[in-house]
N, C-alpha and C positions, 0 to 999 in steps of 0.2 A: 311730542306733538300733542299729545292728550292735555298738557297742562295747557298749551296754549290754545287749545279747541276749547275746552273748559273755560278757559277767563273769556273765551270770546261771547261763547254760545251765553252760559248766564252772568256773567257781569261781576258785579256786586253781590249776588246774592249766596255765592260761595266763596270760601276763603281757601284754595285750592294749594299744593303739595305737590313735589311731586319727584318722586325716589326711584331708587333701582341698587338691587343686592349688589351688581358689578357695575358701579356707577364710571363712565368714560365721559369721553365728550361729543359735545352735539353734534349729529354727525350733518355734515355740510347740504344733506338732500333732502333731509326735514327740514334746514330751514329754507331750500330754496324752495320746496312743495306747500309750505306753509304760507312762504312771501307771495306765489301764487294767490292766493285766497285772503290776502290783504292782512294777515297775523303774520307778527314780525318775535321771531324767537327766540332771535340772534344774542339776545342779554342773556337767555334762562342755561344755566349748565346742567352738570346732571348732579347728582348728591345720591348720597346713600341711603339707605333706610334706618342708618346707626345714628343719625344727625337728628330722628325725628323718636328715638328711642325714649319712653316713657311721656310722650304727648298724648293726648287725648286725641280721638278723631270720630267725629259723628259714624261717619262712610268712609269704609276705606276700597278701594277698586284694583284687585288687581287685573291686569292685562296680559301676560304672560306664562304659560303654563309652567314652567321651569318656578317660578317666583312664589307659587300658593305653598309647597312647603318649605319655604325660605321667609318667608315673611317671619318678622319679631311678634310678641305675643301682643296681643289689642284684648284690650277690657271686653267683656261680657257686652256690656251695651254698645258698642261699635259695631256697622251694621256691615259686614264684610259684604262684598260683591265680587262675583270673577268674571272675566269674557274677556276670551283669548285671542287675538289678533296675531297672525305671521310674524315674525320681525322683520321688517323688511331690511334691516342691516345684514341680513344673511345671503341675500340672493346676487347672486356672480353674472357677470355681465357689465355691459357695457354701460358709459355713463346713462345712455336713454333706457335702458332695462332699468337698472336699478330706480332711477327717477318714478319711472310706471311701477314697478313696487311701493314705493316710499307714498304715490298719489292715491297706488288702491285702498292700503292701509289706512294712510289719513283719511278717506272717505269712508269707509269703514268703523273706525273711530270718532267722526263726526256724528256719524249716523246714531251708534250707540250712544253719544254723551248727548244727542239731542232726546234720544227716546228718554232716558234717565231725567235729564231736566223736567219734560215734560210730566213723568211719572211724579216728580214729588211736588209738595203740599206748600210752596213756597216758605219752608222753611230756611233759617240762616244752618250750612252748614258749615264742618272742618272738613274738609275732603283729603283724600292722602289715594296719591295714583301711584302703584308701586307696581315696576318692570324689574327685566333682569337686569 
């Protein structure tokens, strides 16, 4: 959800990433919570963080508390960021529970990639979004 909140919210002006140490698949209620809010994510899978091994990345963000000492090692000048969001793949219940999970999070996540945008100097960056 983060990658496609990202491409949405700045555009062009990031070149955006977007990994996970236990990479699976998209799970069906990001993309229906995303299709909501007119971002379609249904192409993006997931990848690991070993695919993106030895790149360079401006900004790297992780999302997930589990993932900060699992991340691969980033050069000195990459500017690490963390802020932890629930997963909402964890929470049990029914399809309308989990959906309202999966909706709080992406707003949540929206909210933070829009403060972030906001926060930088219109520079061009690499961003690299790395979950579990």
């Amino acid at each position: 959800m983060a990658e496609g909140l990202l491409g949405s919210i700045a555009g062009s002006e990031f070149e955006v990433e977007s990994a996970g140490t236990k990479p699976g698949s998209v799970r069906s209620e990001a993309i229906t919570v995303m299709r909501e809010i007119g971002i379609d994510i249904s192409a993006q899978w997931s990848k690991s963080v070993d695919k993106f091994a030895g790149q360079e990345f401006d900004v790297v963000i992780t999302v997930c508390d589990n993932v900060r000492g699992k991340c691969p090692y980033f050069p000195a000048k990459t500017k690490l960021i963390h802020q932890s969001f629930e997963d909402p793949a964890i929470v049990i219940g029914n399809e309308e529970t989990r959906l309202l999970a999966f909706r709080r999070v992406r707003d949540e996540i929206e909210s933070f990639l829009n403060d972030f945008c906001n926060q930088q100097n219109s520079q061009e960056y690499k961003l690299s979004i790395n979950k579990s």
